[in-house]
C-alpha positions in Angstrom: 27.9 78.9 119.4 29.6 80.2 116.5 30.2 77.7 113.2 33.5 77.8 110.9 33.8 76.7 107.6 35.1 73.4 106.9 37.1 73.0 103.9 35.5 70.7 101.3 38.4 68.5 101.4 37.7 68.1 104.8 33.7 67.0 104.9 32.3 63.9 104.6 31.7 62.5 101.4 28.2 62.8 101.6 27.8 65.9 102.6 30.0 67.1 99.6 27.4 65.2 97.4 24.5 66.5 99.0 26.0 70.2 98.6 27.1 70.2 95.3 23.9 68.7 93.6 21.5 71.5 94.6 17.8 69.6 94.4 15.6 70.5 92.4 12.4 69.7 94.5 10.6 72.0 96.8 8.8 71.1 99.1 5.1 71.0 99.4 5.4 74.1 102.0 7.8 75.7 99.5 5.2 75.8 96.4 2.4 77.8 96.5 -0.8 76.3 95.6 0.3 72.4 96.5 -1.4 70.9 99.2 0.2 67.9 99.1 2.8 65.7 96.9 -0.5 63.4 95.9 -3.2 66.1 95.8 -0.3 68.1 93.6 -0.1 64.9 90.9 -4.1 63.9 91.0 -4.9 68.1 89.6 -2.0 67.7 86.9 -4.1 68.5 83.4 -2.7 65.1 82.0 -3.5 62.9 84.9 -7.1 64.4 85.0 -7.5 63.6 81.2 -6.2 60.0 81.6 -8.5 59.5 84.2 -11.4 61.0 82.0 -10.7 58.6 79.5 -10.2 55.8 81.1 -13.3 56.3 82.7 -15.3 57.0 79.1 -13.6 53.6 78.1 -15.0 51.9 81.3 -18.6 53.4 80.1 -18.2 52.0 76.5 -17.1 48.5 77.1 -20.5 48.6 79.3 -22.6 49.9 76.6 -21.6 48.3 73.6 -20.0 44.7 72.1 -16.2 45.5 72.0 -15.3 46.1 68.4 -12.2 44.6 66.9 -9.7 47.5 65.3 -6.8 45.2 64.8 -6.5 41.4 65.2 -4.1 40.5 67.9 -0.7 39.5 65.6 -1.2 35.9 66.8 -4.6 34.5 65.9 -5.5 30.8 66.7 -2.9 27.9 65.9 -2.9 25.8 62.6 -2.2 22.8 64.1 -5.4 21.0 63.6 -5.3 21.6 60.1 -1.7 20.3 60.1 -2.7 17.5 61.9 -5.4 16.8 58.7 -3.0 17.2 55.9 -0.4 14.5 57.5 -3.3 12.1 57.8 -3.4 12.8 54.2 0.0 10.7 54.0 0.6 6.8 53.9 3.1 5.4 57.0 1.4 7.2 60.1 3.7 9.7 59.7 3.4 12.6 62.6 4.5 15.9 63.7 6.6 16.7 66.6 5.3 19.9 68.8 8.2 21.6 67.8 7.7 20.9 63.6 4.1 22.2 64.3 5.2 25.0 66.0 8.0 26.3 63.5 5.2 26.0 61.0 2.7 27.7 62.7 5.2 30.9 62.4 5.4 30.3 59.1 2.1 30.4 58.2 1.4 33.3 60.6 4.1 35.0 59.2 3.2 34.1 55.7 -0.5 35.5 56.1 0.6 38.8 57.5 3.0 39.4 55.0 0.2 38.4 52.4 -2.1 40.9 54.0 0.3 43.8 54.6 0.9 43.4 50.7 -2.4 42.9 49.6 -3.6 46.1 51.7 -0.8 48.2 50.2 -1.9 46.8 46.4 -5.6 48.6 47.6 -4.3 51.7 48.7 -2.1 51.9 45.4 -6.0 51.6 43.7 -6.9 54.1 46.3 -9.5 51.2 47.6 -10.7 50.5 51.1 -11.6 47.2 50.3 -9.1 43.9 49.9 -10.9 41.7 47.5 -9.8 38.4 46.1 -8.2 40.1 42.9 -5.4 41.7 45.4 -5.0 38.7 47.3 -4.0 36.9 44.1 -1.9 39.3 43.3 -0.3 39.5 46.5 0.3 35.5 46.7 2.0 35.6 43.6 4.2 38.6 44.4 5.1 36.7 48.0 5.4 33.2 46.7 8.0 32.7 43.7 7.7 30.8 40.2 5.5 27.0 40.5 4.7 28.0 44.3 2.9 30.7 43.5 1.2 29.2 40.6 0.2 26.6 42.8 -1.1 28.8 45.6 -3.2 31.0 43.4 -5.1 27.9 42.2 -5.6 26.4 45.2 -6.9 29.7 46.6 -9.4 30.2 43.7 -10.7 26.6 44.6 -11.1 27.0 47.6 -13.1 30.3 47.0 -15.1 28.5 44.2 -15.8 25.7 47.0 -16.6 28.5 49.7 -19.5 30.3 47.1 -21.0 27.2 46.3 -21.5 26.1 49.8 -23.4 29.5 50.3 
């Protein structure tokens, strides 16, 4: 038969919401060219692309040794050399796990900033390369007064040490 109109007021809540938040979809039989919701996603320009490259990524990692590009920002743990310098000690003294991790961080956080330094004291030289000379430089704008001092020399020893041993 025939239908009246029901006053708003009068409807059930959710068919007020439903009415008065028109959707936006269509439907698949309402667009032309769809043939279905996942046929209609798979020919989208950016999915294709994605899928191209992922697959050209696939096809490289079989060809070729993955390269690095940027180190992972946590390398391996320090622990075993913190183990070697406590040994170093009189007393047996030893490290708790939590004292070796807090210093871990530290030197993790120590060498990045180091490096992040040092590659900005290249680019000011308009260099590609971080040699020793930056390094130095960087250690002794990180590390204040004595500590620095300290480091530096330490550093060069230990570079002396490594180009002797070559």
């Amino acid at each position: 038969g025939s239908r009246r109109a029901v006053p708003a007021s009068q409807m059930p809540v959710t068919a007020v919401s439903a009415m008065a938040e028109p959707s936006s979809e269509l439907s698949t039989e309402a667009r032309p060219g769809a043939a279905g919701p996942q046929e209609a996603e798979s020919t989208t320009p950016q999915k294709q692309k994605q899928k191209q490259k992922h697959k050209q990524e696939q096809e490289q990692e079989q060809k070729q040794p993955r390269r690095r590009g940027r180190r992972s920002s946590r390398g391996g743990s320090f622990a075993t050399y913190f183990a070697r310098i406590v040994r170093q000690f009189p007393g047996g003294l030893r490290l708790s796990r939590e004292a070796v991790s807090v210093m871990d961080s530290f030197v993790h956080d120590m060498l990045e900033r180091i490096g992040e330094e040092a590659g900005r004291l290249a680019s000011y030289t308009q260099h590609a390369t971080i040699t020793t000379r930056e390094i130095q430089t960087a250690v002794r704008l990180m590390m204040p007064g004595h500590l620095g001092r300290n480091a530096v020399s330490a550093g060069n020893k230990a570079v002396l040490r490594y180009t002797r041993s070559q």
